[in-house]
C-alpha positions in Angstrom: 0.0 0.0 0.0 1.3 3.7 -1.1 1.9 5.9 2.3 1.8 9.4 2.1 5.4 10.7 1.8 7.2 11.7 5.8 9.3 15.2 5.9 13.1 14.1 7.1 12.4 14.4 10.8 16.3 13.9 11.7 17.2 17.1 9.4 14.2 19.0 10.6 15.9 18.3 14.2 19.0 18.7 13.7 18.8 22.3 12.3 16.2 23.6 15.8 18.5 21.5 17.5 21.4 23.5 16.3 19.8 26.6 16.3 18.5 26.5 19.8 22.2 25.4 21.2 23.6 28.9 19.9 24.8 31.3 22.8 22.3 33.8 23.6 19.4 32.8 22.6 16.5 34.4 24.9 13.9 31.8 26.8 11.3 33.8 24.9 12.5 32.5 21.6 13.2 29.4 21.8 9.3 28.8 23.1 8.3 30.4 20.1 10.4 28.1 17.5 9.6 25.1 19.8 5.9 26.3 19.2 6.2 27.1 15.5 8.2 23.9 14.6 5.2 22.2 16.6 2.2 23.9 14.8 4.0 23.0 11.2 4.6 19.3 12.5 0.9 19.4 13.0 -0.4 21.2 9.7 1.7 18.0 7.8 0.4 15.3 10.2 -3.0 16.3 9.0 -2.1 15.8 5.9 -1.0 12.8 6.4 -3.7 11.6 8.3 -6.0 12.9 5.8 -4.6 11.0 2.8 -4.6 7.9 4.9 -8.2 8.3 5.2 -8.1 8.7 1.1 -5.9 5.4 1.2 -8.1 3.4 3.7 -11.5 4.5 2.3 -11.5 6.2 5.9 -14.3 8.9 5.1 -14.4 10.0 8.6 -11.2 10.5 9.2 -11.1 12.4 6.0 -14.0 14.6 7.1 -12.7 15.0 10.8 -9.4 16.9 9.0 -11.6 19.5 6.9 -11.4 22.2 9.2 -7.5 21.9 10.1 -6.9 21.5 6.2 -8.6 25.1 5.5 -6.2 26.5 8.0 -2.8 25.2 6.9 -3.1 26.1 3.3 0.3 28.9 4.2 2.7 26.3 5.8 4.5 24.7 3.3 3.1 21.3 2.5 0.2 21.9 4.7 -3.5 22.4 3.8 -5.1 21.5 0.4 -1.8 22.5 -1.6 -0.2 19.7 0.0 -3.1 17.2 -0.1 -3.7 17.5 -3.7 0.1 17.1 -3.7 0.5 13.9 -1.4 -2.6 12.3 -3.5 -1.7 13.1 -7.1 1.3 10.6 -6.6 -1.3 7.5 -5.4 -1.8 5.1 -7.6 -5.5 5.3 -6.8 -8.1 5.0 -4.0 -10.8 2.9 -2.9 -14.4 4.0 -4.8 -15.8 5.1 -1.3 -13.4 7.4 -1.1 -14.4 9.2 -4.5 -18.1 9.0 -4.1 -17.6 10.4 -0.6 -15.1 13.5 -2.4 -17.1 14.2 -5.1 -19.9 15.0 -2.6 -17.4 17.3 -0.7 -15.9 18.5 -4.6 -19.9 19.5 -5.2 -20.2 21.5 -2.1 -17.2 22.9 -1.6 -15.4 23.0 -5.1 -15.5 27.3 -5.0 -13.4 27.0 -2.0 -10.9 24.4 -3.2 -10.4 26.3 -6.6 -9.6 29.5 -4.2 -6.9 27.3 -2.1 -5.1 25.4 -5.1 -4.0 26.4 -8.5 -6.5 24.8 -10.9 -3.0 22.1 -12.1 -2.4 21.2 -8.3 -6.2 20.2 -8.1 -6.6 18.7 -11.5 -4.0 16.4 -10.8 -5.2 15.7 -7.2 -8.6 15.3 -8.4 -7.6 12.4 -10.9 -7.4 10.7 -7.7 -9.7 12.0 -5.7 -12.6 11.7 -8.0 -14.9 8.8 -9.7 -12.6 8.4 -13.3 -14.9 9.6 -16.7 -14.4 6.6 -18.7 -16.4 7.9 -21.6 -15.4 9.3 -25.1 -14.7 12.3 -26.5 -16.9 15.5 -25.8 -17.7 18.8 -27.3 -17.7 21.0 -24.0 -18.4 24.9 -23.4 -17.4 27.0 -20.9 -17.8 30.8 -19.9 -14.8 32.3 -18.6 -12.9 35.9 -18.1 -11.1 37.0 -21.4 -7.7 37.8 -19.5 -8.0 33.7 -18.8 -8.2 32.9 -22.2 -5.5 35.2 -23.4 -2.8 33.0 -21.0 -5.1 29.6 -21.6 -5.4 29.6 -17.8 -8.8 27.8 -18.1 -10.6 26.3 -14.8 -11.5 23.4 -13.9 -15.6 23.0 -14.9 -17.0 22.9 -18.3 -20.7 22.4 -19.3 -21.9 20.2 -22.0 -24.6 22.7 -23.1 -23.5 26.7 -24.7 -26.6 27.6 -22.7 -25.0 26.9 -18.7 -21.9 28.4 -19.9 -23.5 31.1 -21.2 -24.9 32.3 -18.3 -21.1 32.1 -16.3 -20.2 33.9 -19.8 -22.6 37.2 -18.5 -22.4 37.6 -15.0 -21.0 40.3 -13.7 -18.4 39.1 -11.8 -16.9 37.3 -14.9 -17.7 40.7 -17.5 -16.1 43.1 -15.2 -12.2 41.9 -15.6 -10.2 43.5 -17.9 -11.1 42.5 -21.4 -14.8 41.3 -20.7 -15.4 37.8 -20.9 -15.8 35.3 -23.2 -17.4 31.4 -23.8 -15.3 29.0 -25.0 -15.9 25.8 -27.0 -14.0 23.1 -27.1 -14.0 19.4 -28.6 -12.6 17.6 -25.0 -10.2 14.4 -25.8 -11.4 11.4 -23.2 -8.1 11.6 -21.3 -8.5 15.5 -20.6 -11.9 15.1 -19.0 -10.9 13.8 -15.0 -14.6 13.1 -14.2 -18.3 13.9 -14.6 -20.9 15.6 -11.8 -23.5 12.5 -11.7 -27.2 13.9 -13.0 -28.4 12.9 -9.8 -26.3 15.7 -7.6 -26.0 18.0 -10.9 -28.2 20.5 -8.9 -27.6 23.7 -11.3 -28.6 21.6 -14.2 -25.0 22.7 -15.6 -24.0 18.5 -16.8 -20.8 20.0 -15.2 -18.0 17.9 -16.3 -14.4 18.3 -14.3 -11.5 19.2 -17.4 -7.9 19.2 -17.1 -6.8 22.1 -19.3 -2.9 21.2 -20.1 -4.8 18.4 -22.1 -7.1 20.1 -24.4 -6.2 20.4 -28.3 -7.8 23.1 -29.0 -10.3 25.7 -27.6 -12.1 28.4 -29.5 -14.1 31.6 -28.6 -17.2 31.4 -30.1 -18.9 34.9 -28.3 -17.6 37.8 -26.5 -19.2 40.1 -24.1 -17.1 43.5 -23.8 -15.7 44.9 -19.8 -19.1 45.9 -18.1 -18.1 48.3 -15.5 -19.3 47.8 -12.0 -20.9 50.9 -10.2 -19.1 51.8 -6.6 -21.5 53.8 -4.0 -20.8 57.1 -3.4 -19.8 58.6 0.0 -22.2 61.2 1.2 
């Protein structure tokens, strides 16, 4: 069985250990970088733990990390950056352990995509989610024209222009610079990671989870100029 990866404990040592042994070092200090060393020993170990749970099929252990995992997210290797990170190197993980993500993917995925870079996630999510297994799709998808200019596409793309549309128009996607934009795009199998089930689909989007480094090609078929948003006057 795959284990997630363990820091070098002796080197982590060895360099507080060194550190603290240096001549005038105040009492206040050295309970600081006892504590800090402590609190980053902890923001890993719940990584750890967590992907154990992802191993096991441990859902509850998974779900009992949540809240730590949304606080670690600036130590290095802590929080979601470094789940996505520990799991994208798994071979793979049981099925309960997808169905029970995807559930937390459908709920919390806005959060996730604020936490990770959409590459850390996709590749965590190839893991982490139930595998699309189907062919080829033609796939839209609304999204801010500064994106498309660097081909930093997200993660979620619609099967119907209409869903996308709408993403296309809102505000919060017009107002960056350049407008916005919906994209179209004929998605090879291997680029699509997974598909939201019809069943918990419940924006009737047909949402279907896309790894952008593998599409072929993508092409803007409409867009929607800058719309300025209106700030309220002081009086």
């Amino acid at each position: 069985m795959h284990q997630p990866e363990n820091e070098n404990p002796s080197r982590k040592s060895w360099t507080v250990k060194k550190l603290l042994a240096q001549p005038g070092i105040s009492q206040d200090f050295r309970e600081q970088l006892t504590q800090s060393v402590a609190e980053l020993d902890r923001v890993r170990q719940v990584v750890r733990e967590f992907v154990l749970g992802a191993v096991t099929g441990n859902c509850e252990l998974m779900e009992a990390r949540f809240e730590e995992l949304a606080l670690g997210s600036c130590e290095p290797g802590g929080g979601w950056i470094g789940v996505m990170r520990s799991v994208s190197r798994l071979p793979s993980v049981p099925p309960t352990t997808q169905d029970f993500f995807l559930e937390h993917f459908i709920e919390s995925g806005n959060f996730l995509r604020q936490q990770c870079s959409a590459v850390i996630l996709a590749d965590g999510l190839r893991v982490l989610l139930p595998k699309y297994s189907g062919p080829a799709m033609r796939l839209y998808r609304g999204e801010r024209f500064e994106n498309r200019r660097w081909r930093a596409y997200g993660l979620s793309w619609s099967i119907t222009a209409d869903a996308a549309l709408c993403h296309a128009e809102k505000i919060e996607t017009r107002s960056h610079p350049g407008g916005s934009v919906l994209l179209e795009t004929m998605a090879p199998a291997d680029a699509i990671i997974s598909r939201i089930p019809a069943s918990k689909d419940h924006y009737r989007e047909e949402e279907y989870v896309v790894d952008r480094r593998r599409l072929t090609s993508v092409k803007v078929i409409q867009r929607f100029a800058q719309m300025k948003v209106k700030t309220r006057e002081k009086g």
